[in-house]
N, C-alpha and C positions, 0 to 999 in steps of 0.2 A: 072415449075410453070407458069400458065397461066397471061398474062396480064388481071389487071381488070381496072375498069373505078374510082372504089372509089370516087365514087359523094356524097358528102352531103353538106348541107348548111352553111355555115359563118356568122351571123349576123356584123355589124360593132360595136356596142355601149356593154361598159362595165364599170364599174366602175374603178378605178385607183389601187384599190386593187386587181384588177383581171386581171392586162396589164398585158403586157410584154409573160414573157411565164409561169405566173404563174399559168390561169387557162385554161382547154379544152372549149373550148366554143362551149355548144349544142344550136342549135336552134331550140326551142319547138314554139313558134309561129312567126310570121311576124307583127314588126312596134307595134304600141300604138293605143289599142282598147278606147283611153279616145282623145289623141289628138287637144286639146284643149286649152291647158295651152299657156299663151301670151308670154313667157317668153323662152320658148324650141324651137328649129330649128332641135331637131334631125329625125322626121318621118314626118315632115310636106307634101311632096314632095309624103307620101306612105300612102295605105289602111293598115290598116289593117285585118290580118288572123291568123286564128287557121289553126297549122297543124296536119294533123291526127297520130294517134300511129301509124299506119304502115309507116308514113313516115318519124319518128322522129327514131321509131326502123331501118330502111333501113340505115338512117344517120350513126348510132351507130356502126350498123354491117361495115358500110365503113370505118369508122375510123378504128374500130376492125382489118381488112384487109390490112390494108394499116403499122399497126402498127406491125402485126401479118409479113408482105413479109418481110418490115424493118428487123424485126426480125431476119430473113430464110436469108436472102443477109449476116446478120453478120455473122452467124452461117455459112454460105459457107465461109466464106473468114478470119476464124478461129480467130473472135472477139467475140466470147463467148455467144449473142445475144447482146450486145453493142451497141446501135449506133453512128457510127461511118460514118465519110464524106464520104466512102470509100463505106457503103454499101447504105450511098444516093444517092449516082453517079448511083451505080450499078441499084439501083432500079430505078430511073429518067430516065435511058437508054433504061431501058425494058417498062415505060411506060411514054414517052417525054410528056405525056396532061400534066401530075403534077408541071412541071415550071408553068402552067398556072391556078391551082389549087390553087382557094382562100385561103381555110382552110388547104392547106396540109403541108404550111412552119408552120403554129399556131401547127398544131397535133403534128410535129417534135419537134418542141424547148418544148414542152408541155414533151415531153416524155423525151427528154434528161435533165429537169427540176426537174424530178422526179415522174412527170404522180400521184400529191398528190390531185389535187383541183377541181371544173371543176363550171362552172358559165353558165346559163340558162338566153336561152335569148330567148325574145327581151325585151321589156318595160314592160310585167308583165304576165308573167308565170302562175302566179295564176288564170286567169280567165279560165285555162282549164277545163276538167272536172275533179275532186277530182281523179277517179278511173281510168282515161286517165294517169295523172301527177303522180300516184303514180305507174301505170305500166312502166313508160317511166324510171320515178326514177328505179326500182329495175332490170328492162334492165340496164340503164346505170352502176349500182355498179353491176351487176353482170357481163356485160363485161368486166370490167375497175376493177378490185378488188384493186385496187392501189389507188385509189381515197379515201379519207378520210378527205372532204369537201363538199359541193356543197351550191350555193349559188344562187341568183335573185333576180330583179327588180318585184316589187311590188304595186300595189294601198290599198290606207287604205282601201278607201271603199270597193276594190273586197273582200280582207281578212272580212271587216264588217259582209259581207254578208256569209258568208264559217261558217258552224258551227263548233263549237271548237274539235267535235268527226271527222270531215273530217282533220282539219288541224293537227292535231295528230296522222291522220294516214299517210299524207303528211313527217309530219317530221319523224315519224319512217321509212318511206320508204325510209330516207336520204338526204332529203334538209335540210339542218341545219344552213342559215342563211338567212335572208332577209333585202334587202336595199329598205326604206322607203321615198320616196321622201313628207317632210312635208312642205319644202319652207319655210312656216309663220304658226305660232298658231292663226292669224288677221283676225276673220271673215271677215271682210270689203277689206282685203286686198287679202284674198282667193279668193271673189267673182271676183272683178279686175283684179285677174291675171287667172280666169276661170280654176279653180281646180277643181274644179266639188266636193269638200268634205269639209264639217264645219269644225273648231278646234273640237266640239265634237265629228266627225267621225274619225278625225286623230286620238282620244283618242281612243275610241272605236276600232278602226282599229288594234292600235300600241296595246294595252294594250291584246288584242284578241291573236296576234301575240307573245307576250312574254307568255300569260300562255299555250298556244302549243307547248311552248317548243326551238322556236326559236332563236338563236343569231339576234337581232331587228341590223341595222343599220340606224338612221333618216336623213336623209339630210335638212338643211336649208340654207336661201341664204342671209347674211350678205347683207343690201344697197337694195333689194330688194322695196321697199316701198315708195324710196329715200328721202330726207328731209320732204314730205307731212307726213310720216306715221313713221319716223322713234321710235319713242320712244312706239307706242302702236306694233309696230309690234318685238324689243329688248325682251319687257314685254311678249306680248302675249303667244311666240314663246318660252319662259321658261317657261310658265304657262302651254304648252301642254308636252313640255318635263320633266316638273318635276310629270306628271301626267301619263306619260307612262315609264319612266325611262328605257330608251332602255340603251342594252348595249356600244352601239356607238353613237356618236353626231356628224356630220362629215360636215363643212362648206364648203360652195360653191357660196363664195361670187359674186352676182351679177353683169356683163355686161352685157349691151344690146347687143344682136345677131341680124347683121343687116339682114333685112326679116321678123323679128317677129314683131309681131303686135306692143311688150312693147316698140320695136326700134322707133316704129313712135309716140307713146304717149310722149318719150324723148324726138324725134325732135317738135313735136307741145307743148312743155313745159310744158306737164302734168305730166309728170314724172322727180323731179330736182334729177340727180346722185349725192350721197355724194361722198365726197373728201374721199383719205385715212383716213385722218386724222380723219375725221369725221364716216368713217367704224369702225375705232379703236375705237370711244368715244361710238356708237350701238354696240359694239362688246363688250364691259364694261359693258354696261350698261347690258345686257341680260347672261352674265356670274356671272355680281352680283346677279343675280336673278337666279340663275341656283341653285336645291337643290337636287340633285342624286347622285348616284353611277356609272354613266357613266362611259368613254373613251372618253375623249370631244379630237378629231383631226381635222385637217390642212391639209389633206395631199392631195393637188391640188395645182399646181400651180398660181393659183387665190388668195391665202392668202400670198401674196409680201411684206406684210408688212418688212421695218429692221427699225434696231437700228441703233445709232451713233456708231457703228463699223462697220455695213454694216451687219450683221448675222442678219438671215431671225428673225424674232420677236418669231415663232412658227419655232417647227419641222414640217417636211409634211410626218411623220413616220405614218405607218397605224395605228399602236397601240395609240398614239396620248400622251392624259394626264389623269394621273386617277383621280376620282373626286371620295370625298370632297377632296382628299390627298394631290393633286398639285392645289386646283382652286387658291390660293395665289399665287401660282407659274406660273401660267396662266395669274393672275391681275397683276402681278406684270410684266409680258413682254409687255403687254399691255401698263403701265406705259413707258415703254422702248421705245416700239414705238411710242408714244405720245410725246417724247420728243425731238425727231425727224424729222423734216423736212421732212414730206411724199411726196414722186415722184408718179403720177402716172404712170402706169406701161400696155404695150400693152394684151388686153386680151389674156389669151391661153387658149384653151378648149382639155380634154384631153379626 
């Protein structure tokens, strides 16, 4: 069996739902073609790029390869095709670059995981071309026939812009979920943190994206606003989500990241950070305003909040809490933590 080189690309950024060894992670473009937002550190440092199908299919085929020898080592060494540590050695020996191979420990734990999911990256997938991303899609599940998920980072407004006959052919092609970075529903506060898209583009965007067929996931940033804005951007920010009613609502309470612009408006006092205590009472306030059938989750280690027994206030379960079903059950933890002596707590970014 010949040695091969099994080159393809690793992005660094995913969602929390997508760590660990849950999803393959393709890299269809390079870095955040909007890069802009005050508030983000993860591509500041990077341009970005579209990469071509032939080099997204090259990737695929290398994983394919690498997955495929895996395979042939177990089968010699009468592990059934298994893998096992036994025919990673083997395989590591006949080609040593692979200890030094970004993505090749993600492909492994990916496959010994079950090889179910696989997560597109970088910052928004969707800006490729419709007939580029839906050939890259049915490479990837025709390689991978195991896979029976696939997901992506997304801009409202690129989706705005994507007619509804392209994004239905996107999702038949097998992207079936998208994560929504909405921040804030606060035009004023959009503008300030340079999102580059209105509360009525988020709507338009998010609402675009659900009737395609999509699993919608929204992201919003608790504190975000800080005491200047807190109560229009609580309100706003359920005004937009009760108007797209995606199926996941998924908090990402705000720190500042030192380097980004928002860090410096903090330190010149334009920006005053709420207390926990005060995250929890904008956390209330915009869940009593919340009127869907969501998945409203926690699950970042950012939402620190506990109670007077020390248990986190929220699960940080991906599934989160279903709505209208549990929101009492949601207020009512809220209560728990309000009652509670809030510590602040070191950022983690995951």
């Amino acid at each position: 069996m010949p040695t091969k080189d099994y080159s393809f690309e690793t992005g660094v950024f995913r969602p929390p739902s997508e760590g660990g060894a849950a999803s393959l992670l393709v890299r269809l473009t390079r870095n955040c073609p909007w890069n802009h937002c005050t508030f983000c550190a993860m591509y500041k440092t990077e341009k970005f790029q579209l990469r071509s199908l032939e080099e997204i299919k090259s990737d695929i085929n290398a994983m394919a390869d690498l997955a495929g020898d895996l395979k042939t080592e177990s089968l010699k060494q009468g592990s059934g095709g298994q893998i096992t540590r036994e025919a990673i050695m083997a395989l590591f020996n006949r080609a040593p670059g692979l200890d030094r191979h970004h993505g090749a420990a993600m492909l492994i734990q990916w496959l010994m995981a079950g090889g179910g999911t696989a997560f597109l990256q970088d910052g928004n997938s969707m800006i490729m071309p419709p007939k580029d991303l839906i050939a890259a899609l049915t490479h990837l599940k025709t390689t991978f026939p195991s896979i029976h998920r696939i997901t992506t980072y997304a801009r409202a407004r690129t989706i705005a812009q994507r007619s509804l006959e392209n994004l239905k052919a996107i999702r038949a092609a097998g992207l079936d979920r998208v994560h929504l970075g909405l921040e804030t529903g606060d035009d004023t506060l959009l503008k300030q943190i340079k999102k580059g898209v209105s509360a009525e583009g988020h709507i338009e965007g998010g609402k675009k994206t659900m009737a395609a067929g999509f699993q919608v996931s929204e992201y919003w940033m608790p504190g975000l606003g800080g005491k200047e804005m807190t109560e229009q951007h609580a309100l706003n920010t359920a005004g937009v989500l009760n108007a797209v009613n995606p199926h996941y609502i998924r908090s990402r309470p705000f720190r500042p990241i030192p380097g980004t612009p928002i860090q410096e408006q903090v330190h010149r006092g334009e920006v005053t950070l709420l207390t926990p205590r005060e995250q929890l009472l904008e956390l209330r306030k915009m869940i009593r305003a919340l009127e869907v059938t969501s998945k409203v989750c926690f699950d970042h280690a950012g939402n620190h909040w506990r109670t007077s027994r020390g248990d986190l206030v929220f699960t940080h379960d991906y599934e989160g809490y279903k709505f209208p079903d549990e929101k009492e059950r949601v207020l009512q933890r809220i209560e728990l933590g309000l009652a509670f002596d809030q510590k602040p707590e070191p950022f983690i970014s995951l």
